[in-house]
C-alpha positions in Angstrom: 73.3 112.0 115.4 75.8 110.9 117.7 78.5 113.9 119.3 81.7 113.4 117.7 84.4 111.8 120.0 88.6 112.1 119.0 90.3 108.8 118.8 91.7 109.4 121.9 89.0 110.1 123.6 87.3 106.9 122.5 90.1 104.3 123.0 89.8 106.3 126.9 86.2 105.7 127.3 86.9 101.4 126.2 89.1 101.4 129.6 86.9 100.0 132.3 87.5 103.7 134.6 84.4 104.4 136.9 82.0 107.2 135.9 80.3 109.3 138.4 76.7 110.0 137.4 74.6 113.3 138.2 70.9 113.4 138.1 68.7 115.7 139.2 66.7 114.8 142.2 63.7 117.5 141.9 64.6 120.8 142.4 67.7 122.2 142.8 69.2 119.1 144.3 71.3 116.7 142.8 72.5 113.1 143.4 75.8 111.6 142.1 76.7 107.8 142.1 79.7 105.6 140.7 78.6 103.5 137.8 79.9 100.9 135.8 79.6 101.3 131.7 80.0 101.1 128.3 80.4 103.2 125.4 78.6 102.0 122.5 77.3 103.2 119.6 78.0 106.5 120.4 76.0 106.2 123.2 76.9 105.6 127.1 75.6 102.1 128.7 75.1 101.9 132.5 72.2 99.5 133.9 70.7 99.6 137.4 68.2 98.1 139.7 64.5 98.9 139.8 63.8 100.9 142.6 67.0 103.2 142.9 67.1 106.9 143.4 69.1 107.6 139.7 67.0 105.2 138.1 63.7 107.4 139.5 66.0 110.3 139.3 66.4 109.7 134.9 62.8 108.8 135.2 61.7 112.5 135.5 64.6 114.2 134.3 66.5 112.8 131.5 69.2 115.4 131.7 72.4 113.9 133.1 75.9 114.1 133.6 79.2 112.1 134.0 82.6 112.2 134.8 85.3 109.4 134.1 88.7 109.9 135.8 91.7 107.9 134.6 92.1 105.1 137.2 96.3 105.4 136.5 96.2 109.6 135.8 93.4 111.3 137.7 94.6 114.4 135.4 92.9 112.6 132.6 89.2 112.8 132.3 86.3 113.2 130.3 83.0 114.6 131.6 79.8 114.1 129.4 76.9 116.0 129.5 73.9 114.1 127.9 70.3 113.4 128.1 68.4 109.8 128.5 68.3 107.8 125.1 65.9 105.0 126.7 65.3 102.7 129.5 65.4 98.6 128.6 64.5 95.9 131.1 64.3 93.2 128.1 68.8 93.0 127.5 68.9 94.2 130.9 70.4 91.1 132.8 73.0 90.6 129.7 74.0 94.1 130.2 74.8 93.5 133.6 76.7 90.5 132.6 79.2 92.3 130.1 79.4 95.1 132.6 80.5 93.0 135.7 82.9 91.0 133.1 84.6 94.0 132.1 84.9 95.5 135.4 85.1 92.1 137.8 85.6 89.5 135.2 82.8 87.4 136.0 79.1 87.4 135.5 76.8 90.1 137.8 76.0 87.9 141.5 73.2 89.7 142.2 74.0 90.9 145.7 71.2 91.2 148.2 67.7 90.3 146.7 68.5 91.7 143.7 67.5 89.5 140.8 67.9 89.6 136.5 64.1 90.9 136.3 65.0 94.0 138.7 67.7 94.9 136.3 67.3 98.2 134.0 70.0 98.9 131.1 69.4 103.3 130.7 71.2 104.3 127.3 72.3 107.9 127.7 73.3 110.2 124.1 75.9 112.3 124.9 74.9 116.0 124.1 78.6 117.4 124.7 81.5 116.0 125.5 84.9 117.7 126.6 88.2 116.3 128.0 91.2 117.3 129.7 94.7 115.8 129.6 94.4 114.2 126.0 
């Protein structure tokens, strides 16, 4: 069952604002990235490339976290706390595809050596969600 979301909060999380992911990197330690993503389905979207330290990072710890800051009101956020729905390399290289149009507005170039069969879409269910500024 998918954690219920205000109106607000979901017209917000449709802007194209950055999220800043936290996974746990064994240990104690953590390790926090920008990503690119979607909400959909109740569910947050962000895709990677094989080999990455999140992508290991979700691999043995599916508990994660995000913030999303308003790009326009940095007083306006919402920060996510969820767990690791699923990994899928098969819609992969579309997911990158609707995530660099809605960010860039143009198809994902692949930057250096990176390639559609490296790509890895990680669905994340949201386990609480909480907001400030709405």
């Amino acid at each position: 069952m998918a954690t219920p979301v205000s109106e607000p909060v979901r017209k917000f999380l449709e802007k194209p604002n950055f999220a800043v992911l936290a996974t746990r990197s064994g240990g104690d330690g953590l390790q926090v990235t920008p990503v690119w993503f979607l909400y959909e389905g109740g569910e947050i979207v962000i895709n990677t490339s094989q080999g990455r330290v999140k992508l290991r990072n979700m691999q043995k710890n599916a508990d994660v976290a995000l913030a999303i800051v308003d790009r326009e009101n940095p007083y306006q956020y919402v920060q996510i706390r969820g767990k690791v729905a699923g990994f899928d390399t098969r819609s992969a290289a579309r997911d990158i595809d609707r995530l660099s149009q809605r960010y860039v507005g143009k198809p994902y170039g692949y930057p250096g050596g990176d390639a559609p069969d490296k790509r890895v879409t990680i669905r994340i269910a949201p386990t609480r969600i909480s907001a400030q500024g709405f």
